[in-house]
FINU-311484 format. One record per residue (C-alpha): x, y, z; residue number from 0; residue in one letter. Coordinates in Angstrom, 3 decimals. Layout:
! FINU-311484
     east    north       up seq type
        X        Y        Z NUM    A
...
//
This chain:
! FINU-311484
     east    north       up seq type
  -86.322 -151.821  164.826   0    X
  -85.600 -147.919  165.715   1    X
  -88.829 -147.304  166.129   2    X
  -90.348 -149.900  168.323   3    X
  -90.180 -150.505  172.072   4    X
  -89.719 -153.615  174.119   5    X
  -91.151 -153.131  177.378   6    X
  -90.820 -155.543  180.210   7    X
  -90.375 -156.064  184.012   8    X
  -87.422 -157.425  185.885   9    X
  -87.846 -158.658  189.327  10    X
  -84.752 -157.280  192.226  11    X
  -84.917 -157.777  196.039  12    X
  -87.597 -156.077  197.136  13    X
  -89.484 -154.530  193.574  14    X
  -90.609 -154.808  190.099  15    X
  -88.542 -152.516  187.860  16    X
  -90.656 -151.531  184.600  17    X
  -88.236 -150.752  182.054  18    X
  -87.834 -150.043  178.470  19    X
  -85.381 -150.751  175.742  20    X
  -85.599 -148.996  172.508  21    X
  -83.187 -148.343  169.544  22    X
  -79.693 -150.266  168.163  23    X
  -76.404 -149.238  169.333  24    X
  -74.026 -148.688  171.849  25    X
  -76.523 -148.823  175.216  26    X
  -77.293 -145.832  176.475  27    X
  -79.143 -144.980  180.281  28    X
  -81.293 -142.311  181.065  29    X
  -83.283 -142.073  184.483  30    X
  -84.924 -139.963  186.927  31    X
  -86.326 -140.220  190.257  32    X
  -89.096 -139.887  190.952  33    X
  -89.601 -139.453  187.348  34    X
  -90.457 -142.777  185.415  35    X
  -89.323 -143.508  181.722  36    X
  -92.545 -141.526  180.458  37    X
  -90.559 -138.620  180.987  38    X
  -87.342 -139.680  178.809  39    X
  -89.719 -140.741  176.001  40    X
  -89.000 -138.007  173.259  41    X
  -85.581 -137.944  174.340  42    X
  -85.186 -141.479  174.137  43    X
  -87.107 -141.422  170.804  44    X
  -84.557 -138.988  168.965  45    X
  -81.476 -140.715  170.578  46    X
  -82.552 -144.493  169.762  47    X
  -81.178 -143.291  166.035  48    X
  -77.776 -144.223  167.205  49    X
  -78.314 -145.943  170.973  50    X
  -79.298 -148.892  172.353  51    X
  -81.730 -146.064  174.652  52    X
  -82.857 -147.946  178.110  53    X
  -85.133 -146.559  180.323  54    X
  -86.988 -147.467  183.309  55    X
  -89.771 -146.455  186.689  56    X
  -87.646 -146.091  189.574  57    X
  -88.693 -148.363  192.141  58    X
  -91.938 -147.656  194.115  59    X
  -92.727 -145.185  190.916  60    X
  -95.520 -145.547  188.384  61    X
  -94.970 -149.455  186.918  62    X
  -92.147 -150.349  189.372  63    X
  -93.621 -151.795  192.619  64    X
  -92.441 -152.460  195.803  65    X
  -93.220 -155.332  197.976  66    X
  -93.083 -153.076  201.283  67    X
  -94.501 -149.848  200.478  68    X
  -93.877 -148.391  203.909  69    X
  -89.757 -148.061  203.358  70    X
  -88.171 -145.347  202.174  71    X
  -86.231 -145.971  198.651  72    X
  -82.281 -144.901  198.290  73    X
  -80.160 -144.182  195.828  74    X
  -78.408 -147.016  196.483  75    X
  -81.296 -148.917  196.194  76    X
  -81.745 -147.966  193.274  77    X
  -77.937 -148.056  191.782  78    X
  -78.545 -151.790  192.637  79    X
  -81.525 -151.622  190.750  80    X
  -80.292 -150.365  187.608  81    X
  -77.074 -152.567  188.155  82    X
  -79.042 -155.841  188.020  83    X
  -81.153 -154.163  185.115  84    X
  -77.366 -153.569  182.933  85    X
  -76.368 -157.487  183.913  86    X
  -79.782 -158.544  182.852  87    X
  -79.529 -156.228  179.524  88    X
  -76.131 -157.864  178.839  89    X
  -75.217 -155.337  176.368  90    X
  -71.703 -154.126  177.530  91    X
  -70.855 -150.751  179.937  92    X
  -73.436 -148.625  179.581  93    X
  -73.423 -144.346  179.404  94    X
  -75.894 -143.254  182.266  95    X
  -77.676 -139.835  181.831  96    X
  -78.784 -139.555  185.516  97    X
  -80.944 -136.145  185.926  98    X
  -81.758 -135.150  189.527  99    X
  -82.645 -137.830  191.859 100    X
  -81.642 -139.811  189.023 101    X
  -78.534 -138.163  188.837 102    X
  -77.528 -139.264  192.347 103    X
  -78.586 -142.978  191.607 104    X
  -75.972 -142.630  188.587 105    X
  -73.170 -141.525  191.126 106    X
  -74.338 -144.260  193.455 107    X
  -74.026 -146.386  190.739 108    X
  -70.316 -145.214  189.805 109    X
  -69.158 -145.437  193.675 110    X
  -71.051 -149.613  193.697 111    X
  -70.186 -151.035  190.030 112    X
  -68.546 -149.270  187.789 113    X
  -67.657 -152.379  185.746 114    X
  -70.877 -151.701  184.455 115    X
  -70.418 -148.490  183.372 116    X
  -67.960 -146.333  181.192 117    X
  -69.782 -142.565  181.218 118    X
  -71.838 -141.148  183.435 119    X
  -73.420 -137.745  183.244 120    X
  -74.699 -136.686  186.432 121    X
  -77.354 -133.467  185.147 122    X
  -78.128 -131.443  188.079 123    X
  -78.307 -133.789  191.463 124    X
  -79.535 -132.144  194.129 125    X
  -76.685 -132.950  196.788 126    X
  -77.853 -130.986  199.290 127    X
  -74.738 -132.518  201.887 128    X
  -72.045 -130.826  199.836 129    X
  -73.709 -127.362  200.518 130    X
  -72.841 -124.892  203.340 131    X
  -76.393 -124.238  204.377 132    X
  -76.979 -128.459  204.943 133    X
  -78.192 -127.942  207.847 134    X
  -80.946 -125.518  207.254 135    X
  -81.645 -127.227  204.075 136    X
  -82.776 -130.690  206.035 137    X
  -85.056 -128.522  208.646 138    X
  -86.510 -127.237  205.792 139    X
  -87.254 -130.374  203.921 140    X
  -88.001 -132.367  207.080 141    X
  -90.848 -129.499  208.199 142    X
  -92.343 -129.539  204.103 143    X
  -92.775 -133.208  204.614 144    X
  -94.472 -132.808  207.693 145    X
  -96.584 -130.022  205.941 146    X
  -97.613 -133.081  203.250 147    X
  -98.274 -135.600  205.437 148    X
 -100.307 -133.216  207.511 149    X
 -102.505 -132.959  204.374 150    X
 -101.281 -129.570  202.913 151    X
 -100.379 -130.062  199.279 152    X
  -99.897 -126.667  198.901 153    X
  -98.046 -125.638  201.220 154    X
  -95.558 -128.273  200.630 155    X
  -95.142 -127.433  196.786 156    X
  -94.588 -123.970  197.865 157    X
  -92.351 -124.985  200.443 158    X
  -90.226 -127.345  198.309 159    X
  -89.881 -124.342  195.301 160    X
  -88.990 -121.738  197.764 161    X
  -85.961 -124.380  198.945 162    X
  -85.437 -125.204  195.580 163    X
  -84.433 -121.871  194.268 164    X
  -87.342 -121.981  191.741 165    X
  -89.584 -119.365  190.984 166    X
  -93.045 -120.092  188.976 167    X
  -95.541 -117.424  188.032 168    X
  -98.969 -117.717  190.278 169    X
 -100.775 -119.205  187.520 170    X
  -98.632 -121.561  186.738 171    X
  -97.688 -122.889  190.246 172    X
 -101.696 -122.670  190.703 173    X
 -102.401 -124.833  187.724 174    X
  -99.482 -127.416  188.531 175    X
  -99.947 -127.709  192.634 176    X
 -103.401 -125.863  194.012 177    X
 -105.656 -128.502  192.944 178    X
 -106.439 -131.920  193.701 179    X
 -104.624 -134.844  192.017 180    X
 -105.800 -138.685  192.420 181    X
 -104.870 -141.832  190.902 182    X
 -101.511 -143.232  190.269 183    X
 -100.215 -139.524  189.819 184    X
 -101.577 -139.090  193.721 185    X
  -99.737 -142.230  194.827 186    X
  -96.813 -141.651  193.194 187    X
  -96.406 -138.191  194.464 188    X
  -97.000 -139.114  198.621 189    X
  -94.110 -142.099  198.007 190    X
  -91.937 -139.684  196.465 191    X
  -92.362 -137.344  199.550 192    X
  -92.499 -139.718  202.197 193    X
  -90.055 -142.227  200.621 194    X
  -87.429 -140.429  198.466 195    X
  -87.703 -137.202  199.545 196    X
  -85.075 -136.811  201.944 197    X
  -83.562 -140.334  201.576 198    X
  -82.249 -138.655  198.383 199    X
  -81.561 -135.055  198.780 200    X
  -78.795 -135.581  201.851 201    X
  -77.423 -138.915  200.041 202    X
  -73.741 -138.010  201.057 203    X
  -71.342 -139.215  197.944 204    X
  -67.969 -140.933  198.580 205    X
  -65.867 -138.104  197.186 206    X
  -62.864 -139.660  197.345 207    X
  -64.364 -142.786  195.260 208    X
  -65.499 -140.619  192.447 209    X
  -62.206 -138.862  192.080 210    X
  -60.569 -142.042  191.589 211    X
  -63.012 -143.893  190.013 212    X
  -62.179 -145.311  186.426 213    X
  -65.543 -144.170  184.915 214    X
  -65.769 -141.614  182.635 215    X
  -67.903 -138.686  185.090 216    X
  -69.444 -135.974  183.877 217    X
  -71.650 -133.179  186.019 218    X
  -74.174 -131.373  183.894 219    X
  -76.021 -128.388  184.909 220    X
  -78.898 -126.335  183.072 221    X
  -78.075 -123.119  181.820 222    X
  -81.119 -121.321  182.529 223    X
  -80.851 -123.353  186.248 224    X
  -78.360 -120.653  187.712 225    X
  -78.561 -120.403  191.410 226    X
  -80.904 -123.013  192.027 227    X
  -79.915 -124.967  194.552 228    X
  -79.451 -128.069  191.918 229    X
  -77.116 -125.551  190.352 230    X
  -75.600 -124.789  193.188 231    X
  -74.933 -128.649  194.216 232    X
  -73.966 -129.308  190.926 233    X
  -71.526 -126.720  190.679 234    X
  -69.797 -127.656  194.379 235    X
  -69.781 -131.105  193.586 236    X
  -67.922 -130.486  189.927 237    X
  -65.492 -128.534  192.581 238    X
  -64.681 -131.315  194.864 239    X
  -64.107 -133.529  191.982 240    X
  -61.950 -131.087  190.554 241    X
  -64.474 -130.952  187.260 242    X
  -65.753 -127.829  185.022 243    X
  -69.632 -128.293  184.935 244    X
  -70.919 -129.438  181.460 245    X
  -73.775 -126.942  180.467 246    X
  -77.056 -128.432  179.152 247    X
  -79.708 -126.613  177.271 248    X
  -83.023 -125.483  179.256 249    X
  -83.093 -125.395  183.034 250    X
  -83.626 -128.548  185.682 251    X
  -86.012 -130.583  183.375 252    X
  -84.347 -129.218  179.999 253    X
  -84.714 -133.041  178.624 254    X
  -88.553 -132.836  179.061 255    X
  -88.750 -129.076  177.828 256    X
  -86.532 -129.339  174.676 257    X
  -85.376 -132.880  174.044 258    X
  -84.401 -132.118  170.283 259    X
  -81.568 -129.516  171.714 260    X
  -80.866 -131.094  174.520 261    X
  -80.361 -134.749  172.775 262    X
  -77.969 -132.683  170.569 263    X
  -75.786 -131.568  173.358 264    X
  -76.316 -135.231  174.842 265    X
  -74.442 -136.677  171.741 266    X
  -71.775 -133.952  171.773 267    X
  -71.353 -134.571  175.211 268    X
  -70.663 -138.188  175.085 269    X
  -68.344 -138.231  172.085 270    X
  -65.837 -135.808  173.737 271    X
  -62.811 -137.228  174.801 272    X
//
């Protein structure tokens, strides 16, 4: 049925990967890091009209466990992840939405198996290797990690926006980062910082295996994203693949923001030859 949802848990070396199937059709991928598949769900729920829609937590993230919660998490990691999750699936080469983090497991993913695979849209992956200013970039991110682990919440968030390119209003950035978070929310924020953080962000791609490869690749970008540095990785990796960006409604997290118009573009997307 369209409207129901199996959920269910596979086990891979190393984790637990919660993850979500949904919908009849041709099967169709979306993930995040260090989103989970909470984030995808109106998206998911709109496309599972025509698609086989899977979803799933990234390892270490919200369902998904880890049996050594002290190692970082890479994309590669978690390309295998998803990997054993389209075997297990069994339901022929999948399209892969992969939006930031989760962008860079989907190139990770073309680069290790693309057997499995036959599209891949890669929205806005912050490949922060491909840019000029690399090196400044990892200081930066190395010293807003420290800042976290030091205990400084804020100063992090505001650290990681001002690298970022993106600009909140005070009351906004007040509401979403000043105060105090617990709970699974608090967990999963720390293993995102001390475990993903920079483990994804200078993930170096294999340039030469994407140009070649025989999946269908596809980078998307957010048209209200402009000069962001996703934007800006986005746009110099679409260059070395010799690529014109795809242009997505809404800005980084356009999916979550307006999944109606952005599930649209998904499907037009997709059906291009």
């Amino acid at each position: 049925m369209i409207g129901s949802v199996l959920a269910a848990t596979l086990d891979v070396p190393g984790a637990s990967i919660h993850y979500e199937l949904r919908g009849q059709g041709p099967l169709l991928v979306l993930h995040a890091a260090p989103m989970d598949a909470t984030s995808f769900e109106p998206l998911a729920a709109l496309l599972a009209t025509r698609h086989t829609v899977l979803t799933s937590d990234p390892r270490g993230i919200h369902r998904s466990t880890v049996t050594d919660p002290d190692r970082d998490v890479t994309p590669d990691q978690r390309a295998d992840d998803l990997g054993r999750l389209l075997e297990h699936i069994d339901r022929g080469p999948a399209t892969v939405l992969g939006s930031s983090g989760g962008a860079i497991s989907a190139l990770a993913l073309t680069q290790r198996r693309p057997d499995l695979i036959r599209t891949v849209i890669a929205h806005e992956p912050p490949l922060a290797e491909l840019l000029p200013d690399r090196d400044e970039l990892r200081a930066a991110h190395e010293a807003m990690v420290a800042t976290y682990l030091a205990g400084d919440r804020r100063g992090y968030w505001q650290a990681f926006l001002r690298t970022a390119d993106i600009h909140l209003p005070n009351e906004v950035f007040e509401m979403m980062f000043a105060g105090p978070i617990e709970g699974r929310q608090a967990a999963d924020e720390r293993f995102f910082v001390e475990h993903m953080d920079l483990a994804t962000t200078f993930w170096t791609p294999d340039l030469e295996a994407l140009r070649t490869t025989r999946v269908r690749l596809i980078v998307g970008i957010g048209q209200d994203s402009g000069g962001q540095l996703c934007d800006r990785s986005s746009r110099a990796l679409a260059k070395a693949l010799d690529l014109q960006p795809a242009p997505f409604p809404g800005g980084h997290i356009g999916f979550v923001d307006t999944p109606e118009i952005f599930s649209q573009r998904l499907v037009e997307v997709i059906t291009q030859d």
